[in-house]
Residue, then its C-alpha position, 0 to 999 in steps of 0.5 A: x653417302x650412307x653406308x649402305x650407298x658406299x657399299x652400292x657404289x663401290x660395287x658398281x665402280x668395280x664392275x666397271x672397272x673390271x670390264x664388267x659392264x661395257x661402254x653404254x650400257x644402261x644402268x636400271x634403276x629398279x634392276x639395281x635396287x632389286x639386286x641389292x634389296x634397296x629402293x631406288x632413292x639410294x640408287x639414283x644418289x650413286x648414279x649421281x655421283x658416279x656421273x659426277x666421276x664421269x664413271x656413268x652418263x646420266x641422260x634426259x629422259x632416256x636414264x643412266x648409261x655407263x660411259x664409253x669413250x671412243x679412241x679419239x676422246x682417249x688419246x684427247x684424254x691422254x694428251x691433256x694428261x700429258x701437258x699437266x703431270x709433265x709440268x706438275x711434275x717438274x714443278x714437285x721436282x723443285x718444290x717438294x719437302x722431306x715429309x712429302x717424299x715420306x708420304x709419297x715412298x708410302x705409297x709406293x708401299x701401298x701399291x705393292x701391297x694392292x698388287x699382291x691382294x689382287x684387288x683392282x678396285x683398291x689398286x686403281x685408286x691407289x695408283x691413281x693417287x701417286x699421280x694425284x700427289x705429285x700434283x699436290x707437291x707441284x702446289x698448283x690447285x689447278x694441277x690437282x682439280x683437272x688431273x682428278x677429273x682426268x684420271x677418273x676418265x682414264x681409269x674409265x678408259x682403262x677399265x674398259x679397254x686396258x685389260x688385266x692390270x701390271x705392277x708398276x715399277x714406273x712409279x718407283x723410278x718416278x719417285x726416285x727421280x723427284x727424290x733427286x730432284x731431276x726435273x728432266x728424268x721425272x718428266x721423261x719418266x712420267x710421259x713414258x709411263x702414260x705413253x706405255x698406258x695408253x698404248x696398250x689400250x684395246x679399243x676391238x676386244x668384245x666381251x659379253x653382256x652379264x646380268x645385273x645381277x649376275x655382275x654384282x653378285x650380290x643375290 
């Protein structure tokens, strides 16, 4: 992905992450292109890897939608979370090394900071990772591949329905807990952090369509 793709992409993974464009929305191909002075090509790769992410549903014949998940296929998505991180977790509990833990305090750092910058895009990503980590500590690749994918449908989920995001003082307490190596207080904290997620989730809030152009701001 070329400079100018990441730049498309980014602004696109915003967009939906700041609940600017809803669930099924299509994305056009030429309106994006026009929109950032691009052709099509560049575009249709970063639809590409947005489906990849599961950020955007590309289909057959009819184009490119952004994704949408009804509450059921939300709470599926939680509860899957759910049975990995609870394991992972408990399993970094026992396995983890003092340079892990360095690098895992770091990204407590990180996140203070992004909250203080206000900037979501960053701040999904980063919050997403401390998850992503604790799955790398735990030394299961399995963990760390469907968690990737899995927290990608729950930062769709909860861009769209999860409203403004909160600084988190779970992962703090969640990585003091891994410090210590109490297996049983990691886990409780873990579930009670995605418990909190999840149901705070708003499936009624309407918002209104914006154009292209007008989402991108880049015109």
């Amino acid at each position: 992905m070329n400079s100018k793709e990441f730049e498309i992409y980014k602004k696109i993974k915003q967009a939906i992450i700041q609940q600017k464009l809803r669930p099924n929305i299509q994305l056009i191909e030429q309106d994006i292109a026009e929109s950032f002075g691009v052709s099509r090509t560049p575009v249709r790769n970063v639809l590409r890897r947005l489906a990849y992410e599961r950020l955007v549903k590309i289909i057959e014949n009819k184009g490119a939608f952004v994704s949408g998940s009804s509450m059921e296929e939300a709470k599926e998505v939680f509860e899957v979370r759910r049975i990995i991180e609870a394991k992972a977790v408990r399993k970094a509990c026992q396995l983890h090394n003092k340079d892990q833990i360095i690098e895992l305090g770091k990204m407590i750092d990180e996140e203070n900071k992004m909250f203080e910058s206000a900037d979501s895009y960053e701040l999904v990503e980063i919050l997403g990772d401390f998850h992503l980590k604790i799955a790398d500590i735990s030394g299961n690749s399995y963990f760390y591949q469907y968690l990737e994918d899995l927290i990608s449908l729950t930062n769709v989920i909860v861009g769209i329905y999860g409203g403004d995001q909160k600084a988190c003082s779970h992962h703090l307490h969640i990585f003091n807990a891994i410090e210590k190596r109490d297996e049983e207080l990691a886990e409780k904290l873990v579930l009670d952090h995605l418990n909190e997620i999840e149901n705070n989730l708003n499936f009624s809030e309407e918002q209104r369509v914006l154009p292209l152009s007008e989402v991108f701001q880049y015109k």
